[in-house]
C-alpha positions as CSV (number, residue, x, y, z in Angstrom):
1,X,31.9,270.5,158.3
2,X,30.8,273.8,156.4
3,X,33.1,275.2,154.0
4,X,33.5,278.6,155.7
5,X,36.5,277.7,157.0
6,X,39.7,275.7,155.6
7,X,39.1,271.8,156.8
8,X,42.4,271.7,158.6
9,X,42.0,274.9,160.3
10,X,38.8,273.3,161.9
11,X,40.7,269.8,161.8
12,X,43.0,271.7,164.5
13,X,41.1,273.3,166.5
14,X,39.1,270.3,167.1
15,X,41.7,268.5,168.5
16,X,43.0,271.2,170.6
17,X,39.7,270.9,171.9
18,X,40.1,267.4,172.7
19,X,38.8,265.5,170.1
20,X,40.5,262.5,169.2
21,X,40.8,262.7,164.9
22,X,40.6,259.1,163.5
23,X,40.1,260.1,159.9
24,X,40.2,263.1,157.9
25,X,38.0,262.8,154.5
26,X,38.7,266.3,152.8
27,X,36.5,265.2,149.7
28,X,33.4,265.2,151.5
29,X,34.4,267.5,154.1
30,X,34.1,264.8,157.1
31,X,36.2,264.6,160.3
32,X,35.9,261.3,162.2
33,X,37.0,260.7,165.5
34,X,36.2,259.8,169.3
35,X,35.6,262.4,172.1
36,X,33.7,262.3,175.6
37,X,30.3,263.8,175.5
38,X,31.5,266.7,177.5
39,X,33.4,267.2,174.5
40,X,31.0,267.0,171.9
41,X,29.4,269.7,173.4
42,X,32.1,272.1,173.2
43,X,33.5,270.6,169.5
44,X,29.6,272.4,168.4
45,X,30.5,275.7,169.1
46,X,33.6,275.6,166.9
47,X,32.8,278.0,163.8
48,X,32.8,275.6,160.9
49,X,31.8,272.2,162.6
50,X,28.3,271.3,160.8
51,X,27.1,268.8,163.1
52,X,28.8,266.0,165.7
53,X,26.7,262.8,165.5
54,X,27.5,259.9,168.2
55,X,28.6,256.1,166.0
56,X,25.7,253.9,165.3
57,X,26.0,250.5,165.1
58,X,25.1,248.5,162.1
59,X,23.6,245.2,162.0
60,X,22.8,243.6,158.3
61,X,21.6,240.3,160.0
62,X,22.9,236.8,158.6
63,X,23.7,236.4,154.8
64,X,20.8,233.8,154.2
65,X,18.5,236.5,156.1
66,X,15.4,237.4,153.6
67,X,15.4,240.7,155.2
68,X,18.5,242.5,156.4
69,X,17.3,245.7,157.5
């Protein structure tokens, strides 16, 4: 999120939108949440919203693993 605009007024229009809010972190200005892709698209038009990035998954291997990235 930028900080043009007051967290929960973009917090709101987000999910008016349609975007499902999970979590709001207001010290690092972050929104998490779920929404269709149709969605995404129209939740990056909202004055404010910084960027929408899809969930990636994280795998650090097994914990005897010499490498685990």
């Amino acid at each position: 999120m930028s900080n043009k605009r007051p967290l929960t007024d973009i917090t709101e229009e987000l999910t008016k939108t349609g975007f499902t809010v999970d979590q709001v972190l207001t010290e690092i200005g972050c929104v998490t949440g779920t929404a269709s892709n149709d969605v995404a698209e129209k939740l990056r038009l909202i004055p404010g919203v910084a960027d929408i990035s899809p969930e990636q998954g994280i795998d650090i291997g097994p914990p005897d693993a010499e490498i685990t990235w």
